[in-house]
C-alpha positions as CSV (number, residue, x, y, z in Angstrom):
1,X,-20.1,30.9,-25.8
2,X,-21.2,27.2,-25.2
3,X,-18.2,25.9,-26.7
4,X,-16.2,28.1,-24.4
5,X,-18.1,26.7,-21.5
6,X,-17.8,23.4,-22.8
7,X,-14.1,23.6,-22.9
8,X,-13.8,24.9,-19.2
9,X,-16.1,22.1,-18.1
10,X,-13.9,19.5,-19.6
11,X,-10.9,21.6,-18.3
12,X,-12.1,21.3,-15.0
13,X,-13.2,17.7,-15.2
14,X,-9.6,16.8,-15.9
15,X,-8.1,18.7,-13.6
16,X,-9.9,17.2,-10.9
17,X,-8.9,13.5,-12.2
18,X,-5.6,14.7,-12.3
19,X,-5.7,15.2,-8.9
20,X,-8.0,12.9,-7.6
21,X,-4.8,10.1,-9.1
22,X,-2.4,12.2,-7.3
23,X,-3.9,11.7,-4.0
24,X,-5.0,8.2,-4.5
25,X,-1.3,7.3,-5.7
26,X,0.0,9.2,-2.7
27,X,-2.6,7.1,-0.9
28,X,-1.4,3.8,-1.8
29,X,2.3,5.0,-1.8
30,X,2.0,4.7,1.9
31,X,-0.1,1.7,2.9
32,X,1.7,-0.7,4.2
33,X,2.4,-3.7,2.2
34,X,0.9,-6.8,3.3
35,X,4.4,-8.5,2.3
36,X,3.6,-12.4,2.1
37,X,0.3,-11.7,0.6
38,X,2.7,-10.2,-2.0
39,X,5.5,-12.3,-3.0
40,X,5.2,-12.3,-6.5
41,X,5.6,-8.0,-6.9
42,X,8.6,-7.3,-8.8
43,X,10.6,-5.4,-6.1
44,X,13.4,-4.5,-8.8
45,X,14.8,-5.0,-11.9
46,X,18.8,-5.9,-12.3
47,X,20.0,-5.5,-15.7
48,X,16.4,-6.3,-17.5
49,X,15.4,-8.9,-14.9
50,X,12.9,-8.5,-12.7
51,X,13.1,-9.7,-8.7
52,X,10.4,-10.2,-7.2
53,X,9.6,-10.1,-3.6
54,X,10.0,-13.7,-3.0
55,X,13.7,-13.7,-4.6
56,X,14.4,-11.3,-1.7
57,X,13.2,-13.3,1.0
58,X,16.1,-14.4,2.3
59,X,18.0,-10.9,3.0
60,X,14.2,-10.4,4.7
61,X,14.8,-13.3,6.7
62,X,18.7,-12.5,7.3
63,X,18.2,-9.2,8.3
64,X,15.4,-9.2,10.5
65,X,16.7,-11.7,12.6
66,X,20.4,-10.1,12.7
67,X,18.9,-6.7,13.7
68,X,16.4,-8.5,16.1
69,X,19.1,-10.3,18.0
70,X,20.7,-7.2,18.4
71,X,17.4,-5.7,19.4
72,X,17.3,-8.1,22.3
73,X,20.4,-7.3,23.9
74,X,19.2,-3.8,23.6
75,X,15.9,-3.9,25.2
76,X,14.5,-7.6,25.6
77,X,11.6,-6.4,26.9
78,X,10.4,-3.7,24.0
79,X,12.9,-4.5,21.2
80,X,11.0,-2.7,18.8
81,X,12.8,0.6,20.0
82,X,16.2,-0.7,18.8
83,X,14.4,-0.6,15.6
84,X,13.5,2.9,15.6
85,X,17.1,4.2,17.0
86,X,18.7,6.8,14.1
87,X,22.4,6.1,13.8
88,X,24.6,7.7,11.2
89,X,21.7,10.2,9.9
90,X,19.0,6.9,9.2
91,X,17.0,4.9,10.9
92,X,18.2,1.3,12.1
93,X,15.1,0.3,10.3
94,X,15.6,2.0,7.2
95,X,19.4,0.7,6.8
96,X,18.1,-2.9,7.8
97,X,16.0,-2.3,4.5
98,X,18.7,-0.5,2.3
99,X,21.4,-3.6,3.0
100,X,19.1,-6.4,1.8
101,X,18.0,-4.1,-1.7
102,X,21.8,-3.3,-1.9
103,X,22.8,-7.3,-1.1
104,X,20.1,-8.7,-3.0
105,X,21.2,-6.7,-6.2
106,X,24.7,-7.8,-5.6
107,X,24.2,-11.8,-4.8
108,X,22.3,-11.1,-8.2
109,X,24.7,-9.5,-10.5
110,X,27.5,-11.3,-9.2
111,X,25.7,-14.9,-9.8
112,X,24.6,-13.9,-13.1
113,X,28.6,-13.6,-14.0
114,X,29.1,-16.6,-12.0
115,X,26.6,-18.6,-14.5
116,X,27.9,-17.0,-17.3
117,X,31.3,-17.9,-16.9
118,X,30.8,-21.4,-15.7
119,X,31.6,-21.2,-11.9
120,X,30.2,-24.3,-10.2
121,X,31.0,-25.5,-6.3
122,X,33.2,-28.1,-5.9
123,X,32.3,-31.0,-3.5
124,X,34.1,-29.0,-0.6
125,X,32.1,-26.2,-1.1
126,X,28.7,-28.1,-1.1
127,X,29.3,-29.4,2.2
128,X,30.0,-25.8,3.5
129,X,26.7,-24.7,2.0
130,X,25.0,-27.5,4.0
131,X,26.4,-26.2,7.1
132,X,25.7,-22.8,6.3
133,X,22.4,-23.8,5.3
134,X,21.9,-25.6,8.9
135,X,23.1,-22.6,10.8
136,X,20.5,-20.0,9.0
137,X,17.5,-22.1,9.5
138,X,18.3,-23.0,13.3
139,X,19.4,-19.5,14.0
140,X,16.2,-18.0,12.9
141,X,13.6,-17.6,15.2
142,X,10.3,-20.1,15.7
143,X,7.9,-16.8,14.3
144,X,10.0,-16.4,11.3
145,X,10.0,-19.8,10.0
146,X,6.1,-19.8,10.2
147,X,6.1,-16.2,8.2
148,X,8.8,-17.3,5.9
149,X,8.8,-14.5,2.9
150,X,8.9,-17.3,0.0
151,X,9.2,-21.1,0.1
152,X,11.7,-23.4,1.9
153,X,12.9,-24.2,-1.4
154,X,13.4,-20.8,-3.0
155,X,15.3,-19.7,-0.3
156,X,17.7,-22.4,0.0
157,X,17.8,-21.8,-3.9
158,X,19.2,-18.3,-3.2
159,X,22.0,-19.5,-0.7
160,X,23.3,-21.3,-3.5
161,X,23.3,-18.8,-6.0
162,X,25.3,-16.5,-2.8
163,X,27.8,-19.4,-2.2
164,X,28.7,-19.2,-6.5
165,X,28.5,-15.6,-6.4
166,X,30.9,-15.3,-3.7
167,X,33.1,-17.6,-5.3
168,X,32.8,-15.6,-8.3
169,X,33.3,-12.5,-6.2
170,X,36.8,-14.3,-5.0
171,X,37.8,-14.4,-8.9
172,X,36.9,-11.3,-9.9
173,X,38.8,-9.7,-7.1
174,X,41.7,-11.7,-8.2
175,X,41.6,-10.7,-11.6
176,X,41.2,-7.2,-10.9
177,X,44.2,-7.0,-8.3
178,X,41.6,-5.5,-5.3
179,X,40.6,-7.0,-2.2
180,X,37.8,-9.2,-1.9
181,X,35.9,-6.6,0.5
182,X,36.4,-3.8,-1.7
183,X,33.7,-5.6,-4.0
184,X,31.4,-6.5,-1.4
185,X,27.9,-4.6,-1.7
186,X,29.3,-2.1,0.1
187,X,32.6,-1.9,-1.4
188,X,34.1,0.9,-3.6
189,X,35.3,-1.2,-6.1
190,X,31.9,-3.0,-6.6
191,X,30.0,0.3,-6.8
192,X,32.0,1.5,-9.3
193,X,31.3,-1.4,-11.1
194,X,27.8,-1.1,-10.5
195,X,27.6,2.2,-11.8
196,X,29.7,1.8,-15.0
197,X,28.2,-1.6,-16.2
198,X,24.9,-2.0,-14.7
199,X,21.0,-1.3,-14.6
200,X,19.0,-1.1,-11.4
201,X,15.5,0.1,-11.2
202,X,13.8,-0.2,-7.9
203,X,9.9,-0.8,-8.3
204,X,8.8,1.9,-5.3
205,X,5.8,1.4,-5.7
206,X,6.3,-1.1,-4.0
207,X,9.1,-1.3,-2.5
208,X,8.4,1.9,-0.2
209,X,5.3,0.2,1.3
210,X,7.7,-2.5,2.6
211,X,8.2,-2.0,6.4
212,X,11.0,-3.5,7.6
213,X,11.1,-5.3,11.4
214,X,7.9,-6.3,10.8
215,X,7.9,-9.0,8.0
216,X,8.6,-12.2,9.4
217,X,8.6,-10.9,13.2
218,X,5.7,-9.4,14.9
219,X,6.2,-6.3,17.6
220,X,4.0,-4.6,20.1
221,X,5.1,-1.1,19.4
222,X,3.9,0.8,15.8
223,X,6.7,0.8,13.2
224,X,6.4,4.4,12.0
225,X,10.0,4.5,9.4
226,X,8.9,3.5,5.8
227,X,10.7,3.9,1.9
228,X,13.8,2.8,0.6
229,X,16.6,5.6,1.0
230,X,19.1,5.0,-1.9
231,X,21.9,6.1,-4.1
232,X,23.1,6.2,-7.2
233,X,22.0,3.8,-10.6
234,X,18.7,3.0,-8.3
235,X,15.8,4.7,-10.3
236,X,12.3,5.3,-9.5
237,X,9.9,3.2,-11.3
């Protein structure tokens, strides 16, 4: 009888750790993530290697202040509600986070090839990184390059590693007789190569407690659209 009772004690003792995790993951699922306090959480993992939150600090950058100049035109005077608008069955915000995963992932693969096979710019193409370079960082807005999501290096690192992915992109498209597009991150071409040849594993726990629009900009209104809605080789970590 005591043994019995012993077992249903320890039964119930687990039981109520089980849950007691549940709800405190669930808990922490959900809080937003202080994102420059966390640059160095991996946000995913392309084909074994890990990005971290930093290495996506330019799509942060790029995207917020492309979706916030729209915002503007939209409603200067609130433009946190051009935020929130649901287009095409998902949240402007939600999309705004999607594209920079989805870019980020590409830039990567496509820069690793680039590296492996050699690709390096030519003079030409240096000088149209500098400009490029010079048009991001006077385009972005005074708040943002106080809250910049990494260093001024590291994201000028990842420009670079865009400009040689591109022009590995160019190569590849020639090789493969498709359009350059067609392997863009939202190409069909590309996501068939990402599905036949590649790993991606996005860290959620993480990743969903990033809140786009409210990174490297600040707004009045609450921004109430969270996690990462994605298709496909992305797997839950």
């Amino acid at each position: 009888m005591i043994t019995e009772r012993l077992v249903q004690a320890v039964l119930i003792v687990l039981l109520a750790l089980v849950l007691f995790y549940g709800i405190y993951t669930s808990y922490q699922k959900h809080i937003q993530l202080d994102y420059l306090e966390s640059l160095e959480e991996t946000a995913v993992t392309v084909d074994g290697e890990d990005m971290t939150l930093s290495d996506l600090g330019f799509y942060v950058l790029f995207q917020e202040q492309r979706i916030e100049n729209k915002a503007e035109v939209y409603n200067a005077d609130s433009t946190k509600d051009f935020w929130n608008i649901h287009v095409n069955g998902i949240f402007i915000q939600a999309q705004a986070k999607k594209s920079a995963m989805e870019m980020a992932v590409h830039d990567r693969i496509f820069y690793r090839a680039a590296a492996e096979d050699g690709v390096v710019l030519t003079s030409e193409e240096k000088q149209r990184l500098e400009d490029v370079r010079t048009d991001f960082w006077s385009d972005l807005y005074d708040e943002q390059k106080e809250r910049l999501p990494g260093t001024y290096e590291s994201i000028n690192a990842v420009m670079k590693e865009i400009a040689l992915a591109q022009k590995y992109q160019q190569r590849l498209s020639d090789e493969m007789d498709t359009t350059y597009a067609g392997l863009n991150y939202d190409g069909y071409d590309y996501k068939q190569l990402l599905k036949s040849e590649h790993k991606v594993k996005i860290n959620k726990k993480v990743w969903d407690r990033v809140v786009f629009g409210d990174i490297t900009l600040t707004h009045d209104k609450v921004n109430y659209i969270n996690g990462y809605e994605g298709e496909g080789e992305e797997e839950e970590e």
